[in-house]
N, CA, C and O atoms as CSV, one atom per row, in Angstrom:
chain,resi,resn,atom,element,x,y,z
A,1,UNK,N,N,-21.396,20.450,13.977
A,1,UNK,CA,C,-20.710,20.613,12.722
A,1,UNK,C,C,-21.696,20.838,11.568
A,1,UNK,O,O,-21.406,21.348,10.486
A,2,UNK,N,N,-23.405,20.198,12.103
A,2,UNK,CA,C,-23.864,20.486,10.444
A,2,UNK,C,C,-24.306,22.173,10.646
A,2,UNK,O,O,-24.319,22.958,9.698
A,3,UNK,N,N,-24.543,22.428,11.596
A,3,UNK,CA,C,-24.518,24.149,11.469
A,3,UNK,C,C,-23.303,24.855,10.550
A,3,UNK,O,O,-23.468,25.755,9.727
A,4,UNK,N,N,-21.934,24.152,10.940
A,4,UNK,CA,C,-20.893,25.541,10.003
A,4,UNK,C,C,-21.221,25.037,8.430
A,4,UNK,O,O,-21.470,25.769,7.471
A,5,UNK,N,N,-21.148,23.577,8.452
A,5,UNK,CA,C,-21.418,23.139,7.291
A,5,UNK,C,C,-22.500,23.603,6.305
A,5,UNK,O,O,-22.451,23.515,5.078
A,6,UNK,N,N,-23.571,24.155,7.125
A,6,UNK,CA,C,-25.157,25.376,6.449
A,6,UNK,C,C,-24.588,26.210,6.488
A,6,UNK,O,O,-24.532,26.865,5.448
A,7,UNK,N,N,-23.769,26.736,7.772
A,7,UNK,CA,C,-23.409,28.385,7.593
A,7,UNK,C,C,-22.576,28.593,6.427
A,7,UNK,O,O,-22.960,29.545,5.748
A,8,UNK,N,N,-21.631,28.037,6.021
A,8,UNK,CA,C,-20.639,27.831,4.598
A,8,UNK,C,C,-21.074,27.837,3.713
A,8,UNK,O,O,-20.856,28.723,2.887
A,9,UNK,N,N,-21.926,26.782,3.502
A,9,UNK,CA,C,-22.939,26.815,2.146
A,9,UNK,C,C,-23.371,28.017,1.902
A,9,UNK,O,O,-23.056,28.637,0.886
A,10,UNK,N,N,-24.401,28.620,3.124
A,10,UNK,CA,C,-24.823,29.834,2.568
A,10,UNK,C,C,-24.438,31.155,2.383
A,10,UNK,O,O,-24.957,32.205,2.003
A,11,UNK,N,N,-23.049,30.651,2.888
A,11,UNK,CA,C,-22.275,32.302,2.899
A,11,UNK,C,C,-20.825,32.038,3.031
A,11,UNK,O,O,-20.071,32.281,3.974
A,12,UNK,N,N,-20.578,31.446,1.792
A,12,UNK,CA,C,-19.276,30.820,1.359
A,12,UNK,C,C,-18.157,32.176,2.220
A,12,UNK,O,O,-17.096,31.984,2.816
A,13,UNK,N,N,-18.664,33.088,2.058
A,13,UNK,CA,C,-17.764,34.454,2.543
A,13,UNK,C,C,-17.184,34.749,3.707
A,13,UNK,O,O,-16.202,35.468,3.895
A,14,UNK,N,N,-17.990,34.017,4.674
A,14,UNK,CA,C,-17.539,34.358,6.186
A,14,UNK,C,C,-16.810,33.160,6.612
A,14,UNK,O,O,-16.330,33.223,7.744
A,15,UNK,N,N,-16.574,31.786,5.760
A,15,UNK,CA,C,-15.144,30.946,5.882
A,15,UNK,C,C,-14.262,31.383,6.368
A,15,UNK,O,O,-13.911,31.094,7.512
A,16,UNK,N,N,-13.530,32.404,5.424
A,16,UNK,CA,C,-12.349,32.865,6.443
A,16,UNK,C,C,-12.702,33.507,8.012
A,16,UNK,O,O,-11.727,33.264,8.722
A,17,UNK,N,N,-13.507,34.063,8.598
A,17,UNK,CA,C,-13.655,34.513,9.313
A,17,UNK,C,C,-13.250,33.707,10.732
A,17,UNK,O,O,-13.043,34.183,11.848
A,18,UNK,N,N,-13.207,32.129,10.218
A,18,UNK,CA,C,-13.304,31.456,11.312
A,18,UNK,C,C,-11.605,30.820,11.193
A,18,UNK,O,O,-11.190,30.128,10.263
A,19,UNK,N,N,-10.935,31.196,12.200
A,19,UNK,CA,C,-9.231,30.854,12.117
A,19,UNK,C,C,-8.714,29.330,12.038
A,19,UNK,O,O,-8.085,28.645,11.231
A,20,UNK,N,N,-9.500,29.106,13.698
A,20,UNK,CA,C,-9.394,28.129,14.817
A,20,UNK,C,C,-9.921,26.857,14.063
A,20,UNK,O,O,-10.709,26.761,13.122
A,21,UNK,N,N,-9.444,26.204,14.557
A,21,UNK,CA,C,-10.440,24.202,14.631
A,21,UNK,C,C,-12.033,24.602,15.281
A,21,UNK,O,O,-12.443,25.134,16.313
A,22,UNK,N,N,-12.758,23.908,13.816
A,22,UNK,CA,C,-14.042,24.432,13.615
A,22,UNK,C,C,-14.943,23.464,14.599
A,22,UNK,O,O,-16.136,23.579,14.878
A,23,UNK,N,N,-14.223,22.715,14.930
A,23,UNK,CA,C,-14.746,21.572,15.559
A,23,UNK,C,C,-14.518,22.054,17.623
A,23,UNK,O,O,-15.194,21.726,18.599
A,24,UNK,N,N,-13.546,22.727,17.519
A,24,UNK,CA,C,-13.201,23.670,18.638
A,24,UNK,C,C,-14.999,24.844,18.359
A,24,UNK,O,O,-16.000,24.676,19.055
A,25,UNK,N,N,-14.930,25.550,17.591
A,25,UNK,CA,C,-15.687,26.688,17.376
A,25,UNK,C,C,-17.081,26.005,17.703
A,25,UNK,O,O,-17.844,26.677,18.396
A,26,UNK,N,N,-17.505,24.754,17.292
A,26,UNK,CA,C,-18.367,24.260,17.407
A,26,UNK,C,C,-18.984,23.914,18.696
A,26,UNK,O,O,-20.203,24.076,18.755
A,27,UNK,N,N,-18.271,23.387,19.931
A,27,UNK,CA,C,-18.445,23.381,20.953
A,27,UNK,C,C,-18.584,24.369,21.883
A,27,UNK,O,O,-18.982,24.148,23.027
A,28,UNK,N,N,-18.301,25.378,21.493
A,28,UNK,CA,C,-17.730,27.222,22.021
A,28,UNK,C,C,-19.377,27.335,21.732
A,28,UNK,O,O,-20.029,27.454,22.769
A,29,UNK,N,N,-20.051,27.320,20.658
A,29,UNK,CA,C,-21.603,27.665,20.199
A,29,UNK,C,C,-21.858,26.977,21.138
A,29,UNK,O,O,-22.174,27.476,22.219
A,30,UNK,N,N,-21.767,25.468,20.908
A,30,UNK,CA,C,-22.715,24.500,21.673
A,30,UNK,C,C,-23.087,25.152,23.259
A,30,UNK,O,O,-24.233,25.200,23.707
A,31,UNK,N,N,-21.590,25.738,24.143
A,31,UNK,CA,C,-21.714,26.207,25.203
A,31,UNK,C,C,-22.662,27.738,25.683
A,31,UNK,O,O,-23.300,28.094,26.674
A,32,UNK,N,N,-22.330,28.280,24.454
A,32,UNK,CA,C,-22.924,29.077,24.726
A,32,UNK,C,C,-24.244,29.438,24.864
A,32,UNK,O,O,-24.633,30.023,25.874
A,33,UNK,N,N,-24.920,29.170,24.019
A,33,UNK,CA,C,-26.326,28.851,23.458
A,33,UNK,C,C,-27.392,28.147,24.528
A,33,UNK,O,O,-28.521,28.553,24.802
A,34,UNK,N,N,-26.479,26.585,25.230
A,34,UNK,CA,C,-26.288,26.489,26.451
A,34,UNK,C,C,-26.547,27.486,27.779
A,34,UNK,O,O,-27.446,27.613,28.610
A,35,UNK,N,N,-25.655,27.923,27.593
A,35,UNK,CA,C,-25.947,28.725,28.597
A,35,UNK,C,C,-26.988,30.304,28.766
A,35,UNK,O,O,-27.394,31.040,29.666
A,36,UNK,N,N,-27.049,30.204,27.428
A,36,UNK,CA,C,-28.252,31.185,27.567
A,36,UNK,C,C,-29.558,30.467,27.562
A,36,UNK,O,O,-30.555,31.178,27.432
A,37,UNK,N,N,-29.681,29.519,27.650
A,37,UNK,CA,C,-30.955,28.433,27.682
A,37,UNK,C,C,-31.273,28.505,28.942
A,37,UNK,O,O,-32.390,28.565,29.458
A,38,UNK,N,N,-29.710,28.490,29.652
A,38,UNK,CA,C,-30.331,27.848,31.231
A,38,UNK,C,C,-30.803,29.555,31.956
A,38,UNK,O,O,-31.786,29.736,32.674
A,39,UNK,N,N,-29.745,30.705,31.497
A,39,UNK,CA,C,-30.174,31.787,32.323
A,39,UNK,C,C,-31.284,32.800,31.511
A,39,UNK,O,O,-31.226,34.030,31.489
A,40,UNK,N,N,-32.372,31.892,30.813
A,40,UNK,CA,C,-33.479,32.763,30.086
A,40,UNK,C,C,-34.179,33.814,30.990
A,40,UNK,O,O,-34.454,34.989,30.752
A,41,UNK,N,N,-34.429,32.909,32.309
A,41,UNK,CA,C,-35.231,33.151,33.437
A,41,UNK,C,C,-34.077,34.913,34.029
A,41,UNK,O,O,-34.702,35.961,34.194
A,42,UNK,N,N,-33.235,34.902,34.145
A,42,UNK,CA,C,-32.607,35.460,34.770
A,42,UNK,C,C,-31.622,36.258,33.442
A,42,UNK,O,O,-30.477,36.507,33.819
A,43,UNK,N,N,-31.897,36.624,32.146
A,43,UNK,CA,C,-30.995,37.525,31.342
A,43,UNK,C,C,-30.158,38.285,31.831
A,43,UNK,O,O,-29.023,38.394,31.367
A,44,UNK,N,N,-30.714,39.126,33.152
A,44,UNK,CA,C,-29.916,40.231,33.182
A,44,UNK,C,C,-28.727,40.055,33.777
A,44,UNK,O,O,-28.120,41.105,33.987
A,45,UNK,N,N,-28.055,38.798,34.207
A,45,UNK,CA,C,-27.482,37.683,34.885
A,45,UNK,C,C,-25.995,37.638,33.661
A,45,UNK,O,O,-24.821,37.350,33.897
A,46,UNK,N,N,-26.568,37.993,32.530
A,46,UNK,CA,C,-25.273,37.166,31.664
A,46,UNK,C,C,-25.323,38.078,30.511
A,46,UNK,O,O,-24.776,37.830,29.436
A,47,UNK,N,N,-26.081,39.270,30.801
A,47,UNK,CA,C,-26.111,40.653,29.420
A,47,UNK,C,C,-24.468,40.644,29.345
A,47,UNK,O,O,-23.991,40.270,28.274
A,48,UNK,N,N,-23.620,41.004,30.333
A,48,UNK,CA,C,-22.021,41.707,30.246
A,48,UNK,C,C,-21.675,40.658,29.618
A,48,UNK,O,O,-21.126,40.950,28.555
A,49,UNK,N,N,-21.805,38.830,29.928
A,49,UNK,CA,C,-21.219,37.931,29.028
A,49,UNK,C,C,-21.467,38.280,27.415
A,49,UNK,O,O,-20.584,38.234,26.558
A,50,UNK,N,N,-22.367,38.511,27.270
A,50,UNK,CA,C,-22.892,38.534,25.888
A,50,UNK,C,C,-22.131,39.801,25.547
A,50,UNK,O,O,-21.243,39.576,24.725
A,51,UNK,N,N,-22.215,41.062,25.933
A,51,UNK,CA,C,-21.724,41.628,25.443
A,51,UNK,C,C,-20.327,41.937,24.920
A,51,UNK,O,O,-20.051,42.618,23.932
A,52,UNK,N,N,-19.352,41.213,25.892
A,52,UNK,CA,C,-18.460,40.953,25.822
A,52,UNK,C,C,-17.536,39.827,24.400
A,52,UNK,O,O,-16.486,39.783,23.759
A,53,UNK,N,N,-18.730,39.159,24.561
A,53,UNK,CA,C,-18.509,38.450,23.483
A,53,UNK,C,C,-18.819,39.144,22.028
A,53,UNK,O,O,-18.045,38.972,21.087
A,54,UNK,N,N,-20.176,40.054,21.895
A,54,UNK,CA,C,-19.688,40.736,20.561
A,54,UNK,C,C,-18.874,42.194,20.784
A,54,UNK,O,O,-18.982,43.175,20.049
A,55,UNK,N,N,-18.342,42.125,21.540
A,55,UNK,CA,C,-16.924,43.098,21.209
A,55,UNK,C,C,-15.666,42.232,20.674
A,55,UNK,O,O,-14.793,42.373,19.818
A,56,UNK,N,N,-15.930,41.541,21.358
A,56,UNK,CA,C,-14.646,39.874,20.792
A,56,UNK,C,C,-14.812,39.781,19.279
A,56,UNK,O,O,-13.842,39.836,18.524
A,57,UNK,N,N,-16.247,39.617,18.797
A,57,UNK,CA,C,-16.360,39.344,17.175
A,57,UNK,C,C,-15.709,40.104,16.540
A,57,UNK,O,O,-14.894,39.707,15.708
A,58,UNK,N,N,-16.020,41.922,16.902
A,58,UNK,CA,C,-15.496,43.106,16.438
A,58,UNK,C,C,-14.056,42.933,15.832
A,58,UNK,O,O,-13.629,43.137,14.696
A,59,UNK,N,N,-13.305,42.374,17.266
A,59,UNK,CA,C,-11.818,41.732,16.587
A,59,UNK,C,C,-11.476,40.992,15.221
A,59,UNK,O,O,-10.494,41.102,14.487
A,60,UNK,N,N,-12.689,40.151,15.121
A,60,UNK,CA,C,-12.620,39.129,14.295
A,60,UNK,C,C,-12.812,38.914,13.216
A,60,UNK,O,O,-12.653,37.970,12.443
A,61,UNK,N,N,-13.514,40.756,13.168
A,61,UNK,CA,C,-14.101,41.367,12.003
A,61,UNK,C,C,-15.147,40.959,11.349
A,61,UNK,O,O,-15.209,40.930,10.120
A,62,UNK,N,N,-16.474,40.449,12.488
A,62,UNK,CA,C,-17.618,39.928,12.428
A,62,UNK,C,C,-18.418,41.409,11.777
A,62,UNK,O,O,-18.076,42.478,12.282
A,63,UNK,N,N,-19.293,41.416,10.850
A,63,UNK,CA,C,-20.067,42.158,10.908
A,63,UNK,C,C,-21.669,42.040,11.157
A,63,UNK,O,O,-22.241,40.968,11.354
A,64,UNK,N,N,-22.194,43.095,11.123
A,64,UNK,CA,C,-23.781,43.184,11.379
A,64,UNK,C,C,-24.797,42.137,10.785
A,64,UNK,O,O,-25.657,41.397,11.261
A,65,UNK,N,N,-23.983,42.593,8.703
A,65,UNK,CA,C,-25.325,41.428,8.711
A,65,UNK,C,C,-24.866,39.884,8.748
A,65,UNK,O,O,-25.640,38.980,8.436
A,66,UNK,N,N,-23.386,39.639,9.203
A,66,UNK,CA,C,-23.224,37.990,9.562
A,66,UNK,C,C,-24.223,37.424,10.459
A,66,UNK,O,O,-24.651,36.271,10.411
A,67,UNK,N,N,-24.665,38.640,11.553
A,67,UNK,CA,C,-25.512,37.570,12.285
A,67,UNK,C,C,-26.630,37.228,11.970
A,67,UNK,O,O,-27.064,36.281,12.626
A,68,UNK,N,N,-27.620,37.844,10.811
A,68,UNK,CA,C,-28.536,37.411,9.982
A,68,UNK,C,C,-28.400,36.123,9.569
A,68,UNK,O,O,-29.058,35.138,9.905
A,69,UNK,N,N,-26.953,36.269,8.367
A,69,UNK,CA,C,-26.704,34.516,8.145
A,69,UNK,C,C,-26.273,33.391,9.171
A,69,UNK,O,O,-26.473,32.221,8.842
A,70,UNK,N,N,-25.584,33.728,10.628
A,70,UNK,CA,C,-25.646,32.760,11.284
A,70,UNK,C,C,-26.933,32.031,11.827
A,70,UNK,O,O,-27.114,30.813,11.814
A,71,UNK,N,N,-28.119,33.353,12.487
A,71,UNK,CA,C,-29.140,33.043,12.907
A,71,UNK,C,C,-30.141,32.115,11.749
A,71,UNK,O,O,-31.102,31.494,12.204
A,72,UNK,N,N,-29.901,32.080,10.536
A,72,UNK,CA,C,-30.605,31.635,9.647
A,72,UNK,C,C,-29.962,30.184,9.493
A,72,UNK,O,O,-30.764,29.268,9.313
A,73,UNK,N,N,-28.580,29.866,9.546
A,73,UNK,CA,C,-27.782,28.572,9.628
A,73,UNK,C,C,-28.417,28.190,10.941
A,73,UNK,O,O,-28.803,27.026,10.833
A,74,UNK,N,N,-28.632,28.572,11.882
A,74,UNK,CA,C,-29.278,28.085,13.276
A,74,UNK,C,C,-30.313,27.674,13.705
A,74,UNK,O,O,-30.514,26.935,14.669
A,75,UNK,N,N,-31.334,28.353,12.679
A,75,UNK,CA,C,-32.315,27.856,12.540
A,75,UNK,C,C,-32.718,26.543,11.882
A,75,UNK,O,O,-33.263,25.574,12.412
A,76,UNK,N,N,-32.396,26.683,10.812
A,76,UNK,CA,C,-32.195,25.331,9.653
A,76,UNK,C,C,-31.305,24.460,10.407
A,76,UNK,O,O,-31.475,23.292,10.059
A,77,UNK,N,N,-30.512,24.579,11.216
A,77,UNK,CA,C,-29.962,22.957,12.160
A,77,UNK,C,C,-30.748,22.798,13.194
A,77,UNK,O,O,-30.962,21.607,13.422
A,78,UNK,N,N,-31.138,23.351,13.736
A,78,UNK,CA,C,-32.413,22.988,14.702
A,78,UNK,C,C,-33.094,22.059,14.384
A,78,UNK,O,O,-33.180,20.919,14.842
A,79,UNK,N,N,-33.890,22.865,13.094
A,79,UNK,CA,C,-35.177,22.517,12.796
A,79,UNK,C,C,-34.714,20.948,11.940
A,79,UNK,O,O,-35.579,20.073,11.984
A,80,UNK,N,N,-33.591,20.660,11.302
A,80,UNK,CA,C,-33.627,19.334,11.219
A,80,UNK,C,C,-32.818,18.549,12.465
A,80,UNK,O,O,-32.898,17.339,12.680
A,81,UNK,N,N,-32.182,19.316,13.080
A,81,UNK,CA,C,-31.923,18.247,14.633
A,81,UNK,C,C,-33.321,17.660,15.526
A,81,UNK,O,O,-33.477,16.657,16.222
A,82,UNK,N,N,-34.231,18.789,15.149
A,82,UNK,CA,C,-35.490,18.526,15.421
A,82,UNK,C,C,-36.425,17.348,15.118
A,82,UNK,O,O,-37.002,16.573,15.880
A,83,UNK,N,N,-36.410,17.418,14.137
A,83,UNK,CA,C,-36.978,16.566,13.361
A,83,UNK,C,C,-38.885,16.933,13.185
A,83,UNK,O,O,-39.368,17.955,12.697
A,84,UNK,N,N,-39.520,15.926,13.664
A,84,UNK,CA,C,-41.103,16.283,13.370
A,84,UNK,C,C,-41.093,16.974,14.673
A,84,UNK,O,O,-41.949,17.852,14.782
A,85,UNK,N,N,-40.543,16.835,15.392
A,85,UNK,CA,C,-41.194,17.475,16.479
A,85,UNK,C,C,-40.728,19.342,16.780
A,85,UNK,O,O,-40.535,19.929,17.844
A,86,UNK,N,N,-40.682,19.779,15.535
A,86,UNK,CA,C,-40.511,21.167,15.724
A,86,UNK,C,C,-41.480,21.608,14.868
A,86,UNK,O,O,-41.908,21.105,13.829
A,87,UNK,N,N,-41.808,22.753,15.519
A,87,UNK,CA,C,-42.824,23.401,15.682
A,87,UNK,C,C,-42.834,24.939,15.245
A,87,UNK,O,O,-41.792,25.486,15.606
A,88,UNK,N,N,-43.634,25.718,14.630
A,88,UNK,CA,C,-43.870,27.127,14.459
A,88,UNK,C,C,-43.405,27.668,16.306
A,88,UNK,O,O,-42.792,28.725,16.457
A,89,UNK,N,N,-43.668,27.078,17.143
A,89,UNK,CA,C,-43.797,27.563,18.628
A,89,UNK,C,C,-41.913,27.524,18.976
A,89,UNK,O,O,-41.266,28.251,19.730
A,90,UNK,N,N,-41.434,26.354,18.069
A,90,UNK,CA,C,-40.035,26.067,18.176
A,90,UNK,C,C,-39.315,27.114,17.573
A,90,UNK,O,O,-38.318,27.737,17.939
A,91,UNK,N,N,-40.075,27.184,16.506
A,91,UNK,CA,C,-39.176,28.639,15.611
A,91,UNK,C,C,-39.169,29.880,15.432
A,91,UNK,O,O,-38.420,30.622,14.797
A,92,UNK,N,N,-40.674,30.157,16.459
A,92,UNK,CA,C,-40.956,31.519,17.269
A,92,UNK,C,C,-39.549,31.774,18.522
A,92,UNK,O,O,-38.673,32.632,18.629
A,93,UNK,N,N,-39.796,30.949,19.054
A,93,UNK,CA,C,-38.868,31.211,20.653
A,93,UNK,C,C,-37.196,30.851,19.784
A,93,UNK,O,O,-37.002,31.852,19.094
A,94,UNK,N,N,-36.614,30.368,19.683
A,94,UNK,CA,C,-35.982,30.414,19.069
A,94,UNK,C,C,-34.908,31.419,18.345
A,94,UNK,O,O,-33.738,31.698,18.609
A,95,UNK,N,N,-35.961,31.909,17.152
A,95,UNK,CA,C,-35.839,33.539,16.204
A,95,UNK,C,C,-36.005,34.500,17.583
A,95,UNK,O,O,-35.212,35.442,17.558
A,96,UNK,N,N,-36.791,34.466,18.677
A,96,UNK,CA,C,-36.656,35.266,19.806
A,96,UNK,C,C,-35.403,35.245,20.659
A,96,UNK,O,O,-34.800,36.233,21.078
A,97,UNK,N,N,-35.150,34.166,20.823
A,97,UNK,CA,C,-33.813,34.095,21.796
A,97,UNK,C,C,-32.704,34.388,21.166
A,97,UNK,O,O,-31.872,34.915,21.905
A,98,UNK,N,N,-32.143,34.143,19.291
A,98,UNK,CA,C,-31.567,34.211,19.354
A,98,UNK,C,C,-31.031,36.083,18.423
A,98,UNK,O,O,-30.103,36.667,17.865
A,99,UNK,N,N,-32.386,36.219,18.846
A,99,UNK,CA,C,-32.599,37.835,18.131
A,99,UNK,C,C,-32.276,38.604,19.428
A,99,UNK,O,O,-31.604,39.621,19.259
A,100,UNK,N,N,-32.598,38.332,20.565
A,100,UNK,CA,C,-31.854,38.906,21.835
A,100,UNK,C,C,-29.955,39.252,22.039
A,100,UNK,O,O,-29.195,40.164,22.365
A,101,UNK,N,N,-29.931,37.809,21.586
A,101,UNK,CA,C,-28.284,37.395,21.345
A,101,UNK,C,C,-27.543,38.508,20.470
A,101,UNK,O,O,-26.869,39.494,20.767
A,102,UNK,N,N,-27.853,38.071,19.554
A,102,UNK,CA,C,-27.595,39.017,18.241
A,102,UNK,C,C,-27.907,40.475,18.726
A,102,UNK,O,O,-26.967,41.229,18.975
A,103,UNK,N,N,-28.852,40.776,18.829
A,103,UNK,CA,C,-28.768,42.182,19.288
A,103,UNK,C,C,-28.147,42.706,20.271
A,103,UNK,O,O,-27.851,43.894,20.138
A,104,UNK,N,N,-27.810,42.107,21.367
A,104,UNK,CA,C,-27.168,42.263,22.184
A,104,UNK,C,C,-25.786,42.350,21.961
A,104,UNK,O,O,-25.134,43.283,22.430
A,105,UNK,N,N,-25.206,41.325,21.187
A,105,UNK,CA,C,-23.681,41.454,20.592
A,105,UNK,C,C,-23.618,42.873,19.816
A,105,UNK,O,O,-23.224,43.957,20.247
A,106,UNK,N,N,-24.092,42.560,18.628
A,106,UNK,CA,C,-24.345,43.741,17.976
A,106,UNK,C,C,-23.952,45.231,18.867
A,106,UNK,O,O,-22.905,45.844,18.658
A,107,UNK,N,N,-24.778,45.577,19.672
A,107,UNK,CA,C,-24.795,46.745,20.133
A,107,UNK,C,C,-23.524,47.222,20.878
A,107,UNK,O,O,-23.178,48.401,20.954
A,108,UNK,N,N,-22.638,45.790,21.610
A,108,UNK,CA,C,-21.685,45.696,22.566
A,108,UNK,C,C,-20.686,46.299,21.021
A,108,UNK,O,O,-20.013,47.328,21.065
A,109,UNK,N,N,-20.785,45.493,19.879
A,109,UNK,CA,C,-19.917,45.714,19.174
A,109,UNK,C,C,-19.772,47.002,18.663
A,109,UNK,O,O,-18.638,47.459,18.518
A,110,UNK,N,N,-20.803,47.680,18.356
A,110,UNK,CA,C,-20.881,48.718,17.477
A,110,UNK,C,C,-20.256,49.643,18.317
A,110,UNK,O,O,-19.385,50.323,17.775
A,111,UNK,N,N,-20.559,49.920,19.939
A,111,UNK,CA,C,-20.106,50.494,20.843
A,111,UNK,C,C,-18.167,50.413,21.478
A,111,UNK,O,O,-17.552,51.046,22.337
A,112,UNK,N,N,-17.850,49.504,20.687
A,112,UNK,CA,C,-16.764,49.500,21.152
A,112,UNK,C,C,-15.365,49.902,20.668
A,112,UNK,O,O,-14.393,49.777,21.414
């Protein structure tokens, strides 16, 4: 929850975007994110999931640069879920994994 709670703050705009029980939406991230953790080793394993999912946003009328401000709300909850123990190395891999994500949606979306 303190992620939508950053994501809101910083982009009072994409509020509406989200319909559902945020607390629902919240666990939906939690899973996902999840699961791209576990199949890092193996991406090419879960590209169609991902993509699938930003054709879904498309519906939802997600745009391009939302995922800038989500990835930036994602970062900033990390890094204080983190606490001292995050790291430049934490916020390298991270901005990497979740710049894969994002791009990957992205492209599913634009394409569809």
């Amino acid at each position: 929850m303190i992620f939508y709670d950053r994501l809101f703050d910083i982009a009072p705009e994409v509020r509406p975007l989200f319909k559902g029980n945020i607390k629902d939406q919240s666990q939906k991230l939690t899973l996902m994110i999840s699961f791209a953790i576990d199949k890092l080793e193996q991406f090419d394993l879960i590209v169609k999931d991902i993509e699938a999912l930003g054709r879904r946003h498309s519906r939802y009328n997600v745009k391009e640069e939302h995922y800038q401000i989500v990835g930036q709300a994602l970062l900033w909850t990390l890094e204080k879920g983190a606490g001292d123990i995050w790291s430049k190395e934490h916020e390298e891999a991270w901005t990497a994994l979740y710049g894969i994500l994002a791009a990957t949606m992205t492209k599913a979306q634009i394409s569809a």
